[in-house]
C-alpha positions in Angstrom: 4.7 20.0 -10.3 5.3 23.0 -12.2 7.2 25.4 -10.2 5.5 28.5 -11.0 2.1 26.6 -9.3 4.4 25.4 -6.2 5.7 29.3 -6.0 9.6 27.7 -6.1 11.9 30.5 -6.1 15.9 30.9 -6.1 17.2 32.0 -3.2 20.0 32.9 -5.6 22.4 34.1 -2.9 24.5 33.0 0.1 26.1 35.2 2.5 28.8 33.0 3.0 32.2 34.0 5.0 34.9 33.0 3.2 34.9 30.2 0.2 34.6 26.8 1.7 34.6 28.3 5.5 32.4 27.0 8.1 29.1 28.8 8.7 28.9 32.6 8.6 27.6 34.3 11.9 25.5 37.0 11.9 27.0 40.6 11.1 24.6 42.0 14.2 21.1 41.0 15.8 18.6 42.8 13.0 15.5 42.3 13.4 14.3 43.9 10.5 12.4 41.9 7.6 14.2 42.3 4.3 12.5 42.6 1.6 13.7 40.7 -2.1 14.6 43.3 -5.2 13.4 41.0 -8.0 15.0 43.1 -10.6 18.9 42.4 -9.4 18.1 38.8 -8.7 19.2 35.8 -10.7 21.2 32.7 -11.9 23.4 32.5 -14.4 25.8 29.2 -15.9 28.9 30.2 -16.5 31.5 28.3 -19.2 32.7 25.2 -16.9 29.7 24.4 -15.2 30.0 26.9 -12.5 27.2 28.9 -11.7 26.4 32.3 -10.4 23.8 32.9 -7.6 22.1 36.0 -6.5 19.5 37.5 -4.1 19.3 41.0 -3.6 17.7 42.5 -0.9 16.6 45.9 0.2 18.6 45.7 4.0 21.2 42.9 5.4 20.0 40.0 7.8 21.4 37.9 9.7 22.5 34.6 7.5 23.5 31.1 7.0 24.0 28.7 4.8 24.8 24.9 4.7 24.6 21.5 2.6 22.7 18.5 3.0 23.3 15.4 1.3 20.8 12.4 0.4 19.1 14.1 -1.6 22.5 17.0 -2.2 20.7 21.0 -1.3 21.9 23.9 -0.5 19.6 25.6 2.6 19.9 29.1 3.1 19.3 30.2 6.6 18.1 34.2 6.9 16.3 36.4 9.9 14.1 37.6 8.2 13.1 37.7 4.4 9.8 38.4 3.0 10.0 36.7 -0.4 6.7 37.5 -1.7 8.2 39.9 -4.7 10.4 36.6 -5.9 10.1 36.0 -9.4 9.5 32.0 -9.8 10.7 31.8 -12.7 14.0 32.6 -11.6 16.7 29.5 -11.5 15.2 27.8 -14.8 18.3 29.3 -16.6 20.3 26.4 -15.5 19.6 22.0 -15.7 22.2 22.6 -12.4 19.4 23.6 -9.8 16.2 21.0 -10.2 14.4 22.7 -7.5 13.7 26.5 -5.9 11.9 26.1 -2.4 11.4 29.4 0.3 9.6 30.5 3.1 8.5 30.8 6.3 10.8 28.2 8.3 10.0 29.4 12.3 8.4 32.3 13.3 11.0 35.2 12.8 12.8 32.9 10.4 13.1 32.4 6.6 14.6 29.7 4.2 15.7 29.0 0.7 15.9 25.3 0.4 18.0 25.1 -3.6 18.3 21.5 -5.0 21.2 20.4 -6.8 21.6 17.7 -9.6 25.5 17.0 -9.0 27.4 17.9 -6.0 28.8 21.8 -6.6 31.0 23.4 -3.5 31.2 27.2 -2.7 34.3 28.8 -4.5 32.9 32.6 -3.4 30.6 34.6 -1.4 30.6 38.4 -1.6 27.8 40.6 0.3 28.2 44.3 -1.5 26.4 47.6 -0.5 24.1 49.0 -2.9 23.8 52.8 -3.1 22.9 54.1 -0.3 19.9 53.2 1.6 20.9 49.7 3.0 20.5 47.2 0.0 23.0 44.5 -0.5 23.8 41.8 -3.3 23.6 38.6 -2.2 26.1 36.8 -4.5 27.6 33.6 -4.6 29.4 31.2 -7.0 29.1 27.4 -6.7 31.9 25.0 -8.4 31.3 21.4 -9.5 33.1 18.8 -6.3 33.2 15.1 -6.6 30.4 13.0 -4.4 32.7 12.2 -2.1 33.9 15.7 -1.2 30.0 17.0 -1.0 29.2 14.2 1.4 32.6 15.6 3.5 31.2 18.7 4.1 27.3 18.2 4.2 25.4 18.7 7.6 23.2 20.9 9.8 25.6 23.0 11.5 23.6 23.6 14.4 24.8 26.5 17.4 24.8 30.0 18.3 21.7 32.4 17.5 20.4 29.5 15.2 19.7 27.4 17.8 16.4 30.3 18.4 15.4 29.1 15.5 14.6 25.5 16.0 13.5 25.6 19.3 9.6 25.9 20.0 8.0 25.9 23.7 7.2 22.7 24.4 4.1 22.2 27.0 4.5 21.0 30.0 4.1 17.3 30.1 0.4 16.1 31.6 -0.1 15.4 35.0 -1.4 11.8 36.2 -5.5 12.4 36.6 -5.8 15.0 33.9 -9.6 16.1 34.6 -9.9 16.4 30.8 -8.3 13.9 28.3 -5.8 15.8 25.8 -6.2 16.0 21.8 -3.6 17.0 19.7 -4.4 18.2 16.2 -2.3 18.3 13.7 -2.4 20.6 11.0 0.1 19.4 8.6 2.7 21.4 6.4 3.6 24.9 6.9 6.1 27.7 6.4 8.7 26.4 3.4 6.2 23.3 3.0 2.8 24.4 1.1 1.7 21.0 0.7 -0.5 19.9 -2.1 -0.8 22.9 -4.0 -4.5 23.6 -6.8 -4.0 27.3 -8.0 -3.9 29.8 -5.1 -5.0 27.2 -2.5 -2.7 25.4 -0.6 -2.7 22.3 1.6 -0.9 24.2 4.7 -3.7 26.6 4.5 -6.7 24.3 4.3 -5.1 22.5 7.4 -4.9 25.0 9.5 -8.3 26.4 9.3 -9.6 22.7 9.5 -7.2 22.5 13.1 -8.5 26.4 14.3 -12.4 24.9 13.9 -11.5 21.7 15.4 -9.7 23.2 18.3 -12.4 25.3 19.2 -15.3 22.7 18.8 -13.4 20.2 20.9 -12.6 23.2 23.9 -16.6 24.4 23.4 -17.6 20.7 24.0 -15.8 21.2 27.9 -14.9 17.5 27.4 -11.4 18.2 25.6 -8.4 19.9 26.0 -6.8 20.9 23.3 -3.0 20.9 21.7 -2.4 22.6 18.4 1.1 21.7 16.9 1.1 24.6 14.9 -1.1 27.9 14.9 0.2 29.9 12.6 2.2 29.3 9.1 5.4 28.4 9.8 7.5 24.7 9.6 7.5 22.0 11.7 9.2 18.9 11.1 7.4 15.6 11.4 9.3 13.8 14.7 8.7 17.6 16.5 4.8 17.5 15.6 4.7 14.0 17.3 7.0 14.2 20.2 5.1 18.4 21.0 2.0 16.0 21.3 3.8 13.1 23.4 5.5 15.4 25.6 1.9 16.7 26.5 0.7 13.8 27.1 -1.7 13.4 24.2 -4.2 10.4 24.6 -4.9 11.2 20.6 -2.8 12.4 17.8 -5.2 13.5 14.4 -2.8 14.9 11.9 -5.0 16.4 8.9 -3.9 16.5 5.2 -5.7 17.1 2.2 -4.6 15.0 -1.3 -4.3 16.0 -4.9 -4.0 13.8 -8.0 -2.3 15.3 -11.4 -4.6 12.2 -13.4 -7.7 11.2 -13.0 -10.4 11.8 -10.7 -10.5 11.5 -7.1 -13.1 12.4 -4.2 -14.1 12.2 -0.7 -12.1 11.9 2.8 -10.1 9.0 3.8 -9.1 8.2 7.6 -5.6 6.6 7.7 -3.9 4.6 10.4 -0.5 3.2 10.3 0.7 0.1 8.9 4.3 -0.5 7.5 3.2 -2.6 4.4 1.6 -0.6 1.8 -1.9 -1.9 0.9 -1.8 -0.6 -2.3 1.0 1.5 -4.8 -1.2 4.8 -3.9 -1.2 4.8 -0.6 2.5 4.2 -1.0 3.1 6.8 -3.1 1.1 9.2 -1.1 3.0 8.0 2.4 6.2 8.6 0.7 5.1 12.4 -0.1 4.2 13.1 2.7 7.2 11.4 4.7 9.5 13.7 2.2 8.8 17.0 3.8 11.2 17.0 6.0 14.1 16.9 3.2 11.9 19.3 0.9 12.3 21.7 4.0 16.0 21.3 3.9 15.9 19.0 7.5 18.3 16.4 8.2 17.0 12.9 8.8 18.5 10.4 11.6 17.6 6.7 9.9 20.0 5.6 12.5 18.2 1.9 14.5 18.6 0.8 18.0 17.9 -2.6 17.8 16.9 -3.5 21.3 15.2 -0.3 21.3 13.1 -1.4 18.3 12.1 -4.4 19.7 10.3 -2.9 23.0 9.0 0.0 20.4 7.5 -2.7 18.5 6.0 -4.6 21.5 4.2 -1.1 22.7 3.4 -0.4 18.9 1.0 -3.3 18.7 -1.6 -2.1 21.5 -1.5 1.6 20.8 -2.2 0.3 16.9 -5.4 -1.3 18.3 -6.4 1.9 19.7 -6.1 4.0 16.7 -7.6 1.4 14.3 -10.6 1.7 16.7 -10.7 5.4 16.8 -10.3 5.2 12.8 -13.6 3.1 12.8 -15.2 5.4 15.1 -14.6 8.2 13.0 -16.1 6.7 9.6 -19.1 6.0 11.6 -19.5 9.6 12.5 -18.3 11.4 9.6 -19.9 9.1 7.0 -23.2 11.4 7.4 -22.1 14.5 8.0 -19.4 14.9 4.8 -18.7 12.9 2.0 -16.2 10.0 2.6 -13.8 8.6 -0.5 -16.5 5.5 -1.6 -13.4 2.8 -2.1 -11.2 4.0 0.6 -13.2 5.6 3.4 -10.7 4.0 6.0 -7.1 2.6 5.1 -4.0 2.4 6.2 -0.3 3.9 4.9 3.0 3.8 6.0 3.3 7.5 7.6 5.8 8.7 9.5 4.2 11.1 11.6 1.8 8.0 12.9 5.0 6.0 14.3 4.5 6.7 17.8 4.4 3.5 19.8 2.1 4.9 22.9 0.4 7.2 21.1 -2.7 6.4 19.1 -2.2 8.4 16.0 -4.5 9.0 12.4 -4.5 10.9 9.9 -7.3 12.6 8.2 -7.0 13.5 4.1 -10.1 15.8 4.0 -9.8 15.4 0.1 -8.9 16.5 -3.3 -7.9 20.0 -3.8 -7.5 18.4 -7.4 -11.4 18.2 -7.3 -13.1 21.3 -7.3 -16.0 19.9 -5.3 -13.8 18.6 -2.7 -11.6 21.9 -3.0 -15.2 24.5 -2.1 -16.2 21.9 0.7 -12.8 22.0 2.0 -12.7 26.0 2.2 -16.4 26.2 3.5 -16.4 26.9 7.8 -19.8 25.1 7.4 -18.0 22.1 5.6 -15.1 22.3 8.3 -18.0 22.9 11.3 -19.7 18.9 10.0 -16.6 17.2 10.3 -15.2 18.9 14.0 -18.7 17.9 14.9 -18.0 14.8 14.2 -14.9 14.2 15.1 -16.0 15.0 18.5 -18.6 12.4 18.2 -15.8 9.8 17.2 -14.1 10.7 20.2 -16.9 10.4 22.5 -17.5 6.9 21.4 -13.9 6.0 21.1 -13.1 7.1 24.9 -16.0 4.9 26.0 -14.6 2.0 24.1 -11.0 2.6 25.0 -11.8 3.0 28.8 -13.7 0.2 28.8 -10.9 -1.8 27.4 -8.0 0.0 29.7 -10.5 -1.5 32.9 -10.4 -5.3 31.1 -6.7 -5.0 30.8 -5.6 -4.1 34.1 -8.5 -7.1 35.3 
């Protein structure tokens, strides 16, 4: 995707201590939100293959910077930034830096997530006063290293005042003989992550207006309560969406998503469930989108495997799978006459991450095509986004009938 559309910008600075030191801490606790100066910003290749990164901003933050590997970035770590004067455009100077991500990261938090195509190592950092009103340059130079040295050196560092930035309340964990069952919706992307992206509309956008709705039609109904995993635009990652929901003691996990194609045409809504062999290459492809925003947002990924573990995950996996394939047939049923479902795929099933949890029933709602401009007006519509809350209340009505009935016939 082009990266003008997907508003990719260089974070073309790291406040960096010393070259190849540890993490820098913050100068002092400022709260203030900088603001980028587009007009001192930029990249530039130097003779060698180094290159030359810079970000200037009107006041100094707080600042960090460190390097993941698998795919190799650079993530850029600042309290706060408001990168809306960013030129886009900036970073194409070079074939060293293949991507230019930044946003919102937490509340309070920003991040510049650059990707590398070889592994390049910090040789300097300098932070220098401009005039006199509190602007700094932002400038760093990055040297080529060897795989093997990258991979050394690469990790989340983790500690001190970072630690506020990855750490979200959590609520409390539901008590036995809840007098109302618990939902939790899941607006996906946010913050860094915009998601499927069709001119000025973005899939982080669409999602969390579709989850606002849908939280409020499910509290109105008096038969729900109701978890949001995120309210406003910032990042979560995709284990903290699922394990906010578990923690609460969520009987139902509906992640929403809405899909884009580059060619072709594609239409309607599509309710997914889990399943670990892909049915088909584009459910594939779209799974292992979606699974990717976690590296996009410059987050590290444990693929580590207990095998034991696995085993009683598996065993748990098999019932709670019942449950949401039920739930999934529920909500055709009830959506089918309110909006318009995708005619081939109306219900299917994909290999997503964020519906791995073994006692959790988990889907995942693609509204539809913000490639399509049909699909795109329905999806920004509160009428359009009323129908389908509607009926996703229905589905749950129906499914909690069924899935009580068959809790009773289990413990007989």
């Amino acid at each position: 995707m082009d990266r003008a559309v997907r508003a990719a910008a260089l974070a073309a600075a790291v406040i960096f201590s010393v070259a190849g030191g540890s993490p820098a801490r913050a100068q002092s606790d400022l709260r203030a939100v900088a603001d980028v100066v587009p007009s001192r910003s930029g990249v530039e290749e130097h003779l060698g293959g180094d290159i030359s990164l810079r970000l200037s901003l009107d006041r100094a933050v707080p600042f960090r910077v460190f390097t993941l590997d698998a795919p190799r970035r650079m993530v850029l770590d600042f309290r706060e930034v408001d990168w809306s004067a960013m030129d886009p455009r900036l970073g194409e100077e070079t074939d060293l830096i293949s991507d230019l991500r930044y946003g919102i990261y937490r509340p309070g938090w920003s991040r510049a997530v650059i990707d590398l195509t070889r592994p390049m190592a910090v040789r300097s950092a300098i932070l220098s006063p401009v005039g006199t009103a509190g602007a700094v340059d932002l400038d760093i130079r990055l040297t080529g290293t060897d795989a093997a040295g990258f991979a050394a050196t690469a990790g989340h560092p983790g500690g001190g005042i970072w630690e506020e930035a990855v750490t979200l309340s959590r609520p409390e964990r539901a008590e036995a003989g809840r007098a109302r069952p618990l939902i939790a919706i899941d607006p996906g992307h946010g913050g860094i992550d915009p998601g499927a992206v069709r001119g000025e509309v973005t899939e982080k956008d669409v999602t969390l207006s579709m989850g606002r709705i849908l939280a409020e039609t499910l509290q109105r109904s008096g038969r729900y309560d109701v978890l949001l995993t995120r309210d406003a635009d910032y990042f979560l990652t995709l284990s903290e969406r699922v394990e906010m929901a578990r923690e609460a003691g969520a009987i139902m996990f509906l992640s929403l998503h809405a899909n884009t194609v580059e060619v072709g045409i594609a239409r309607g809504a599509t309710i997914f469930t889990l399943s670990e062999d892909p049915l088909d290459a584009e459910s594939e492809e779209l799974a292992a989108l979606e699974n990717r925003v976690d590296v996009l947002a410059g987050t590290a990924i444990d693929g580590t495997r207990d095998s034991l573990a696995q085993v009683l995950v598996d065993l748990a996996r098999v019932e709670t799978q019942a449950r949401s394939e039920q739930f999934a047939t529920d909500m055709v049923a009830a959506l089918d006459p309110r909006i318009d479902l995708n005619r081939s795929k109306p219900k299917w099933s994909a290999n997503f991450r964020v519906l791995r949890a073994p006692d959790m029933p988990s889907v995942l709602l693609e509204m539809g095509f913000l490639s399509d401009e049909i699909d795109r007006s329905k999806m920004l519509s509160v009428a359009w986004q009323e129908a389908v809350a509607e009926g996703i209340v229905a589905a749950l009505d129906a499914w909690i009938v069924k899935d009580r009935k068959r809790a009773e016939l289990a413990r007989q």
